[in-house]
N, C-alpha and C positions, 0 to 999 in steps of 0.2 A: 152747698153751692155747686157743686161737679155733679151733672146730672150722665149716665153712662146714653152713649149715643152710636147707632151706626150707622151701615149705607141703607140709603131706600131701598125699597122693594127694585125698582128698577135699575140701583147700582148705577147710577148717576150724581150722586150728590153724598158727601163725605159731609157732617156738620158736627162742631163742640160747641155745648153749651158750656160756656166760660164761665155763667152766671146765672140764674134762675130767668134770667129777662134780655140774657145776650151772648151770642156766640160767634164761629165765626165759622165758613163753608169752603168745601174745595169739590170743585167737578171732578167727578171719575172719569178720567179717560179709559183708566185699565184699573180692575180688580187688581190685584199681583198675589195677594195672599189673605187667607181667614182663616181662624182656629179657635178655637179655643183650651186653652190649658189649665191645670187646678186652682189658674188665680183669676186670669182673667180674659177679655174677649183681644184678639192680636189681629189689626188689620195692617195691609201695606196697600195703599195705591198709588196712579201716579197720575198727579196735576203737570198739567204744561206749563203753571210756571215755575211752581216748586220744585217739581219733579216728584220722586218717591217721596213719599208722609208716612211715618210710621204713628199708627192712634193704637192703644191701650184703651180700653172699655168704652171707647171714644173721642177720648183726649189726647192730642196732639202731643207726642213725644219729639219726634223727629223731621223735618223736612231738609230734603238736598241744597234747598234755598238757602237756609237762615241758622242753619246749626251750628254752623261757626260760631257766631256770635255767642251761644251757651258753650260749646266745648271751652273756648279758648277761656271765655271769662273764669269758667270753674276752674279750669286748669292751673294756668299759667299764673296767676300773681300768686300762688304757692310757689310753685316750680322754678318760677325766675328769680324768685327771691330765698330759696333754701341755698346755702354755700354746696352744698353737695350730699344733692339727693341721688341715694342708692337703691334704697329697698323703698315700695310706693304701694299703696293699697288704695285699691276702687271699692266701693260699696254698690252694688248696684251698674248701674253704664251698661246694660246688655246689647245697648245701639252698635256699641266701638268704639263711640268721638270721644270721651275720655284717655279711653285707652290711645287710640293714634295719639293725641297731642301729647302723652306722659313719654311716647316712646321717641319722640323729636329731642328729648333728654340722655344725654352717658347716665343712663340709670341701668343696674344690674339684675334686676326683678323687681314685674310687675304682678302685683296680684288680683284681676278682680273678681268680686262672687257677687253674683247674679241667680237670684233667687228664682228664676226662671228660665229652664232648658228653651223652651220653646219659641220664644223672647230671640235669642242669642241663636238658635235655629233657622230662624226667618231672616233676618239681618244679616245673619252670614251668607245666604242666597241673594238679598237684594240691596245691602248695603256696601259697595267693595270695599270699603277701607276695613271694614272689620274680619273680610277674608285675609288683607294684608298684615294686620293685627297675628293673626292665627299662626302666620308663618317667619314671624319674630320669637326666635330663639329665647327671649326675658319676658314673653306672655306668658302668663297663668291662669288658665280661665278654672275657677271654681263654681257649680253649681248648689247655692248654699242660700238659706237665711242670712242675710248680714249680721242682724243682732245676736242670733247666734253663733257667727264666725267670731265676732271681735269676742265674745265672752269663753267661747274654750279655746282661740288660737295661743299660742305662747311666744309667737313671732313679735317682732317691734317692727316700725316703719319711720321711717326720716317723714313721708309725706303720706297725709290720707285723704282721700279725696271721697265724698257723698252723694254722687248720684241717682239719688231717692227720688222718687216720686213726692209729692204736695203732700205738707202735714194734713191730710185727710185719709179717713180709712186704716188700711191694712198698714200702710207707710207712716201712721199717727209715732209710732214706736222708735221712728230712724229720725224722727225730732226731738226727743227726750230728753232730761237732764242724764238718765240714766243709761241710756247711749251713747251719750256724750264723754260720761266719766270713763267708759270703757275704753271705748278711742283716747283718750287720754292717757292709759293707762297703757297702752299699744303703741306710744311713740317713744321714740327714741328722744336722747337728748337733744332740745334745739327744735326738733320737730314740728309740723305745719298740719295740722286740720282743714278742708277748705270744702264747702257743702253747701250745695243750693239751699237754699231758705224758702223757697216761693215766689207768687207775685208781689211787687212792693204796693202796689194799693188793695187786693184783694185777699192779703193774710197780714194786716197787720198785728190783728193779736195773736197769732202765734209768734211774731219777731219781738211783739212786745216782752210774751213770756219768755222767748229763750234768752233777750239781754238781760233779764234779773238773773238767771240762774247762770247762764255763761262766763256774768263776769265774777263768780265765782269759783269756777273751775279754770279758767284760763288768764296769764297777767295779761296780753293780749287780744281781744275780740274786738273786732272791728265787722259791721257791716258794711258789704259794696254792692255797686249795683252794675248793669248794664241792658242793653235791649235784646229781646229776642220779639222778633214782629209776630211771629204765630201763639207765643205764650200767652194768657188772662193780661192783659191791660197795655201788652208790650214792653215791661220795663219788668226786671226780674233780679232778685236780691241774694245772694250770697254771705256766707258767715268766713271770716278768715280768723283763727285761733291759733296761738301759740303762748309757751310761755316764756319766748327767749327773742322772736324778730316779730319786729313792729315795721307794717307790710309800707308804713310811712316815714319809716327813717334812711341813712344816708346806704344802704346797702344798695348795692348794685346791681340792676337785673340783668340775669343772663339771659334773654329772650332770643329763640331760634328764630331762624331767617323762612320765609314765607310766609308768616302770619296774615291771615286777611284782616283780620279787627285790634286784635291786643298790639299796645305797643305802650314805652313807658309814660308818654301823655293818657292815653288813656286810663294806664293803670294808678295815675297820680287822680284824675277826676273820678275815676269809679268810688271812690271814697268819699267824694262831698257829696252826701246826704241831702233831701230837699225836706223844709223845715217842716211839713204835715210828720215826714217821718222819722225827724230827731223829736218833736213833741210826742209821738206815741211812744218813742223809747223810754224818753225821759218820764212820762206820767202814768202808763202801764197800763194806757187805754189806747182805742182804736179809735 
């Protein structure tokens, strides 16, 4: 489905194909950055109304527009909802927006590993929060395979948080039951898992297969959802795991002040499910 995409020849025109038969485009105003590193192709430009777009092999990771929307969802209904989260682990997030919203928290160290120098290179030139990020005393940046961090770290975490790329590809692995048990095995008591899943209409079977196996490993799984207007179909799914708080009982959120999108109305509706997508969980088809 993810076809890899970049600028034309003339450096006018930024497009993802979202789908074999659809995508979505951004005018170049300005180049800002191109590379390529030993994983993949790293463009930044900047749309007048987005602003900066970070694309990966051509796919839309980041815009100045609409990131909120994914940081805060990934984030926060963990975050607001742990009694007290200390120690936090990122998977992935080489943008920053992870990391800023984890540090709006009395949290004592963060850790994220981003398997990509060059990813976290760029971003810190043209995304500022993540230069602001750098110079926060409880940042941890690790340059590291994830799946390989959580299987030889010996660290535990109150909160872990998965900023992975689409179960496709390279990133098929940071969806896994087998990745999954390891983060498991890396929280602390009481502790919070919370991980993008994908688009909710264009990966259903992968969300199919991870609630067979998830609600195995965890007393706790719940999927939620929220929008991000640049991502495959605009509406994007998240996994919340634990085996001690249920992200829908009477606990209290402690949610920081400036939020643009999350708030606890939100975080009560991001949990009702639309019924194409409680039948694909339930029947273990797409």
């Amino acid at each position: 489905m993810k076809i890899p995409s970049a600028l034309n020849k003339e450096k006018t025109e930024a497009r993802e194909y979202q789908t074999e038969n659809s995508g979505i485009f951004f005018k170049v105003d300005r180049l800002l950055y191109k590379a390529r590193s030993r994983f993949q192709t790293i463009e930044i430009i900047r749309n007048k109304e987005y602003g900066r777009v970070l694309l990966l092999d051509g796919l839309v990771q980041t815009t100045e527009l609409d990131e909120f929307y994914y940081h805060e969802m990934l984030v926060h209904p963990a975050m607001a909802l742990h009694p007290k989260p200390r120690t936090v682990l990122i998977i992935g997030g080489g943008d920053g927006g992870a990391m800023r919203e984890v540090l709006k928290y009395p949290v004592k160290k963060v850790a994220m590993v981003e398997i990509d120098a060059l990813v976290v290179e760029a971003c810190r030139k043209h995304f500022p929060w993540l230069e602001e990020d750098f110079k926060d005393g409880r940042a941890e940046f690790v340059i590291d395979d994830g799946n390989e961090f959580v299987r030889r770290t010996a660290d535990k975490f109150d909160v872990i948080i998965v900023d992975s790329s689409d179960p496709v590809g390279p990133s098929t692995i940071l969806h896994a039951k087998s990745f999954f048990l390891k983060l498991k095995n890396r929280l602390n008591a009481g502790g919070i898992v919370a991980a993008q899943a994908g688009s909710l209409m264009f990966h259903l079977e992968s969300h199919s297969a991870k609630s067979r196996f998830l609600g195995r490993l965890f007393r706790h799984v719940h999927f939620y959802t929220g929008p991000v207007p640049t991502y495959p179909g605009g509406a994007w799914c998240y996994n919340f795991l634990s085996d001690k708080v249920n992200p829908l009982g009477a606990a209290k959120l402690k949610i920081p002040k400036g939020l643009k999108y999350y708030n606890a109305d939100i975080h009560k509706a991001a949990f009702a499910l639309p019924a194409f997508f409680k039948q694909a969980l339930k029947t273990g088809k797409s």
